[in-house]
N, C-alpha and C positions, 0 to 999 in steps of 0.2 A: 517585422514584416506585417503587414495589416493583412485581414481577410479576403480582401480582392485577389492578394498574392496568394494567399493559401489555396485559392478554389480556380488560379491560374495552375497550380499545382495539379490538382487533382484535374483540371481539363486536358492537361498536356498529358496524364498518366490514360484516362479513359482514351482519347483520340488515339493512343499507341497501339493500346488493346483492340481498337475497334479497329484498326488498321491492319491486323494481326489476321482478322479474320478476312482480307478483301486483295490481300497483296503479298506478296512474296518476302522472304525474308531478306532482308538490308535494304528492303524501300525507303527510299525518302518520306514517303508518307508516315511512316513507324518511326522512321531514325531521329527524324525534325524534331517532332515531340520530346523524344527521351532526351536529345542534346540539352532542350529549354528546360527539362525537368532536374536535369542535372546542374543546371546554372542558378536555377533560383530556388535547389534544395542546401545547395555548397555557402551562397546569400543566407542562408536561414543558419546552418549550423555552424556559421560564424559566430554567433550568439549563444548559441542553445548546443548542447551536448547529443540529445537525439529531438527528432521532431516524428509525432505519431499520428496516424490517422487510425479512425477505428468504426465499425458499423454497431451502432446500439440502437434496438429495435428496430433495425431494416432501414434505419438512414445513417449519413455519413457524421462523423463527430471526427473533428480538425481539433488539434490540443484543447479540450473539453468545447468545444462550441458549434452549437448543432447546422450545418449544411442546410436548409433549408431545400424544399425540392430535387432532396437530393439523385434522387429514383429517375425521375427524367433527366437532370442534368449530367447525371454519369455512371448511367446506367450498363456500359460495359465494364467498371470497376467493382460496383456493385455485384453484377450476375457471376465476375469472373472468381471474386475473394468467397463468395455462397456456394460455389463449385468446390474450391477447393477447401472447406470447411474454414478461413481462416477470416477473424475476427477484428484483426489488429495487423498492422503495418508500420516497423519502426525503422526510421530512417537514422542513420551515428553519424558521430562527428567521421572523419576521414574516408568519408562513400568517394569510392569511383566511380566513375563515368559505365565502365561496362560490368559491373554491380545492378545498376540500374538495370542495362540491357536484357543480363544474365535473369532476375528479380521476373522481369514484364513479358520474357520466354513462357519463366514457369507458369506466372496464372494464367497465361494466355494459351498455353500448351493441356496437354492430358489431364484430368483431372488427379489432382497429387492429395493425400490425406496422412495425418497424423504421422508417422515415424518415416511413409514412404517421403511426403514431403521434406521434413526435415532431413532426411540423408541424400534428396536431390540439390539441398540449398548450402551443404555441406560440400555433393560433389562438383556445385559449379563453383567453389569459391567464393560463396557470397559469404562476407563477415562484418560486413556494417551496414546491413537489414534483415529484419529478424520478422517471419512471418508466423504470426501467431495463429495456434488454431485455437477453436472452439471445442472444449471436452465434451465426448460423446453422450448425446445424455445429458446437455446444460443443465448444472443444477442452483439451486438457489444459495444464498452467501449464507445461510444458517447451517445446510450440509456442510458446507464448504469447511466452515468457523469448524464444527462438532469431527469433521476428519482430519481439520489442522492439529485439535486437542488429540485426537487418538494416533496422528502419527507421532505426537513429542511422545505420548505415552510410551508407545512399541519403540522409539528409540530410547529412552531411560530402562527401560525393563531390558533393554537387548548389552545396556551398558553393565546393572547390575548384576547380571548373569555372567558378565566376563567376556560378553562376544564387543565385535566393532559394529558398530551400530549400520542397515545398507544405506546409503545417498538414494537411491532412488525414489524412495518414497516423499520424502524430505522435499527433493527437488521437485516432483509433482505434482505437491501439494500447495509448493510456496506459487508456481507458474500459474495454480486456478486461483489462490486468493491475489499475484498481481494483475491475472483480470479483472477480477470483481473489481480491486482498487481501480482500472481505466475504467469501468463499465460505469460505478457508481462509490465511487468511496465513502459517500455518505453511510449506506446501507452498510456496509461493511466496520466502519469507525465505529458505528454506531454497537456492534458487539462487542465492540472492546470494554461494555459497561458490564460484559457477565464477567463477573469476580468472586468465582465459584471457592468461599473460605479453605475447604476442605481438598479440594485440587489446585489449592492456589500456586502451583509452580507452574502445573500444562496452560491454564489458562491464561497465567502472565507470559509465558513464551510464546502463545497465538497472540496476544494481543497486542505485546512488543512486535511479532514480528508484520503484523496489518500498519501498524504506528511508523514502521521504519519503510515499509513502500511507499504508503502514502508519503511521507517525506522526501525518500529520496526523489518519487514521479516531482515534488515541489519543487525541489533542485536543480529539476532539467536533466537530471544524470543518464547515462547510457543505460540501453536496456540490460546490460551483462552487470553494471554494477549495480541496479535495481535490484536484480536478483538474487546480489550476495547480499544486500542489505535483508533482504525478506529473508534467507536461510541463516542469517548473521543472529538477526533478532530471533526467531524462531530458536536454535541452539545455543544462545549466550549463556544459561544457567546449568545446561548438560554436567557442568561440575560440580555441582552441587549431589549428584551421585554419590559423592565420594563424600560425602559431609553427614552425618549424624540426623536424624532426623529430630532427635529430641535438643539439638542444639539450632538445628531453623524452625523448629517452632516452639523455642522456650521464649515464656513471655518476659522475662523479665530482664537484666541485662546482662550481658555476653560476660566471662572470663576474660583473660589476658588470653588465657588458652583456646578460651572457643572461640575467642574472635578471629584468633593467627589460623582457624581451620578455617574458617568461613572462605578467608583473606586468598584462600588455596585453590575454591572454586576457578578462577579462569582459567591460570596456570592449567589443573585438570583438565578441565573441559577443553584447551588448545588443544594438548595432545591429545584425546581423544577426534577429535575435528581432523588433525592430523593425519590419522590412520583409516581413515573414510574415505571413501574412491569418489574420484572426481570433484575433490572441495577446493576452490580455489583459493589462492594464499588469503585473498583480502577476507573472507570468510572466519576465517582460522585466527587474524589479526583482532578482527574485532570481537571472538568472543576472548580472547588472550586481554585488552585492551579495555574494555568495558566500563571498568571502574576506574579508571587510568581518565583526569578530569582537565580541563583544558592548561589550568595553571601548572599539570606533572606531579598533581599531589594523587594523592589514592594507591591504587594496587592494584597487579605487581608494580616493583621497579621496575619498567620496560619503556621509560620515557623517548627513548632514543628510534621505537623499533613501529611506534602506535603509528597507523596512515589516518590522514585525518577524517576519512569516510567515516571510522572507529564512533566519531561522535556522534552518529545515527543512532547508533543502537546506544549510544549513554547517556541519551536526551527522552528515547524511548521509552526506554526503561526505567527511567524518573519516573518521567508521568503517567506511567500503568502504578507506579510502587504508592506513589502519593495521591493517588486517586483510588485503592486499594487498602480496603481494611485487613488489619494485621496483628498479628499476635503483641505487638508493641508500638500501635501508633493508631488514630482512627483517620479514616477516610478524608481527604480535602476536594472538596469540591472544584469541578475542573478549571472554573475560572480560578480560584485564590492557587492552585497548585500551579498552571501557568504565570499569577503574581510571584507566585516565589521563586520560580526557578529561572523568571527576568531579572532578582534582585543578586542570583549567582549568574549572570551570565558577565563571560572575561575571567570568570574563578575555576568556576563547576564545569560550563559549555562555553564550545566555541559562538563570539557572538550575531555570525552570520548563520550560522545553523539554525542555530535556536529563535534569530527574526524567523527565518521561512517557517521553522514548525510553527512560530505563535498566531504567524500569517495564517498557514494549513489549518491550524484548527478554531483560528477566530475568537472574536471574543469573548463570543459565548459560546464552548465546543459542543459541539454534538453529544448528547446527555446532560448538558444543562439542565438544572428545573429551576423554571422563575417564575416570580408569583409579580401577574401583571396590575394594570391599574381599575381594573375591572375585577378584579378578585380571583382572579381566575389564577391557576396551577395550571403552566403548560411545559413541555420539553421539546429540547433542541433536538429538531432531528437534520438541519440541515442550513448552512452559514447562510450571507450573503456578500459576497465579498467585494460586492460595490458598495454596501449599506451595512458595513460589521456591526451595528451598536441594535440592528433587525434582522435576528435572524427568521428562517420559519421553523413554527413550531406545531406540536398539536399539543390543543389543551386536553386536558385529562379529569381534571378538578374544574368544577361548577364556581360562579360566586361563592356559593353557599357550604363550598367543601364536598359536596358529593361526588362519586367517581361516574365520570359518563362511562356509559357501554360502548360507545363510537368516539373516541378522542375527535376531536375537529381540529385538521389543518389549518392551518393561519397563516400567510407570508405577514409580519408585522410592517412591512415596507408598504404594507396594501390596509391596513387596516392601524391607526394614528390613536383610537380610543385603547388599544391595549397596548399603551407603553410599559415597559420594564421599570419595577418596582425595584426589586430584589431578587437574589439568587436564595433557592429553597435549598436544605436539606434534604434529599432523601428518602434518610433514617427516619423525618419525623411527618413526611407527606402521605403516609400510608401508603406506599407503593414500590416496585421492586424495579428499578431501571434493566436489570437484566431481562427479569419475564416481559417487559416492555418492550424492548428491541427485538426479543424473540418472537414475541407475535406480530412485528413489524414487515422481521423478514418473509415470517407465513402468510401473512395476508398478501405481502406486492409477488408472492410467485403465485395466485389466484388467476 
């Protein structure tokens, strides 16, 4: 469906609401609209699993593409989603007709917020549109990242104590970082470069589980299985609780013995998943699942029971582990570790999964460092997904090797004299990609 259709969409949604205000209810003038909007939203999700619209900086954003004027053009959509705190509008495959109705009541109706809203969109039966709010107190995606790490934390610690770890935090943690991923996945990706050695479990479960929304939002998937993938990847290592810690972080190689422990992590970690209020199966599947590889090799034997969602989180989890320096392997930088794990795909991953993630993160991912034709060292902070071989970047490194104090932005689509040379190291660029994406996120909440 091209954008003309898309912003037919959102004209049929405003004129409903605006109609809401001027006429009675079962007007023709309200009814007309939601009928068209029902027709050429059922046209969309014949394709596409959910179809989203969302406000980012006070205009409308259509599956990532910005509404231009949007403020004049629909302006009773706008005023009505700012009312009701809510940020995000997902539309699912199998919407009804009075779904819709029910949906354009509420923002049109009393102003509804945070739990009240959700238990009005409960009590009308609406179940294939999902109104997102906005957390009180927007915070920036570095909070966001640093409360994802201390939620796995207080769940491992609530594991090793002998308690069941609560769902709720868990689940309100994964629902801010999958807005951050609608709002800007960039900004958020781009943390997945803190690879904190000495925390390396919390931070590979936050940054698995950023890796596995992003993907699934790639997939087109409904918003309910979004969400298991975000809480999938976030708790796929929870079993590792139960594993030795001087056998995950011994460097050198495993026993016959410690390996068959290691082998035990999902296993554990299911049923712990299990015994947690309000986890859905597909959840539970894919930390059970994880290492379970497209060809049925890996671990447990569970080949029979894996849903294929499963390979979200085991494609994830690749490329946090291989882009991740470790007690027994050193760091591969994000392009050669997407080369390798295209030379396992049909073995290792499924290989339409693994196209969309290579797609999502491009060819040069986001932490990239390359060293241009200009001599210059700069990083990927953000694809181009018309022009993949140009992403933008900011340089960081002078000619001359010195560190600028203000990196300078660059879209390479826009600038022909800094072609791509090569991909940098790192380790040997004098520079920490983590503290780099850290002051990335402090600076854009300025």
């Amino acid at each position: 469906m091209s954008m003309i259709d898309f912003e037919e969409i959102l004209k049929n949604i405003n004129a409903s609401l605006k109609s809401k205000k001027l006429y009675p209810v079962g007007h023709p003038a309200t009814l007309t609209p939601l009928k068209k909007t029902f027709t050429q939203l059922t046209e969309v999700l014949q394709d596409k699993k959910s179809f989203a619209l969302a406000i980012v900086n006070e205009a409308l954003v259509v599956e990532d593409d910005l509404i231009e004027d949007s403020e004049t053009l629909y302006p009773d959509l706008l005023e009505n989603m700012a009312a009701m705190n809510v940020d995000a509008i997902v539309f699912e495959r199998g919407l009804k007709e009075d779904e819709i109705t029910k949906a354009v009541d509420l923002l049109g109706g009393e102003p509804l917020q945070g739990d009240s809203l959700v238990k009005a969109v409960e009590a009308a039966g609406i179940t294939h549109i999902t109104l997102k709010s906005i957390p009180v107190g927007k915070r920036n995606v570095l909070e966001i990242y640093n409360d994802a790490v201390g939620a796995i934390v207080d769940v491992m610690d609530e594991i090793r104590m002998g308690k069941i770890p609560k769902a709720e935090p868990v689940n309100s943690i994964v629902d801010e970082m999958t807005t951050a991923v609608f709002e800007d996945a960039n900004a958020i990706m781009g943390l997945t470069m803190i690879k904190n050695y000495d925390n390396y479990l919390f931070n590979h479960s936050v940054n698995v589980s950023i890796l596995c929304l992003s993907l699934a939002k790639a997939m087109g998937l409904s918003q309910h299985e979004i969400h298991c993938a975000g809480v999938g990847g976030l708790l796929h290592d929870v079993g590792k609780t139960g594993v030795s810690e001087d056998i995950i972080r011994k460097p050198g190689g495993l026993s016959s013995e410690e390996w068959e422990k290691i082998k035990e992590h999902p296993t554990m970690g299911s049923k712990i998943v299990n015994k947690m209020e309000k986890m859905d199966a597909l959840i539970e599947n894919m930390v059970l699942a994880h290492h379970v590889k497209y060809d049925c090799s890996g671990y447990p034997n569970v080949t029979d029971k894996v849903h294929p969602l499963t390979q979200i989180v085991t494609i994830s989890d690749a490329y946090d582990a291989l882009t991740t320096l470790r007690v027994y392997q050193k760091p591969q930088d994000p392009v050669e570790a997407v080369k390798l794990m295209m030379t396992l795909s049909g073995r290792h991953f499924d290989p339409a999964t693994l196209k969309t993630f290579v797609d999502m993160v491009g060819l040069y991912p986001v932490g990239t460092m390359l060293r241009l034709a200009t001599g210059e060292t700069a990083i990927v902070i953000k694809g181009n997904p018309d022009n993949a071989p140009c992403p933008v970047v900011k340089v960081v490194h002078d000619e001359d090797g010195n560190t600028l104090d203000d990196p300078i932005e660059v879209d390479l689509r826009e600038d022909p004299d800094r072609n791509i040379v090569a991909t940098v190291n790192p380790a040997t660029a004098n520079i920490e990609l983590a503290d780099f994406f850290e002051n990335e996120a402090r600076e854009s909440d300025k």
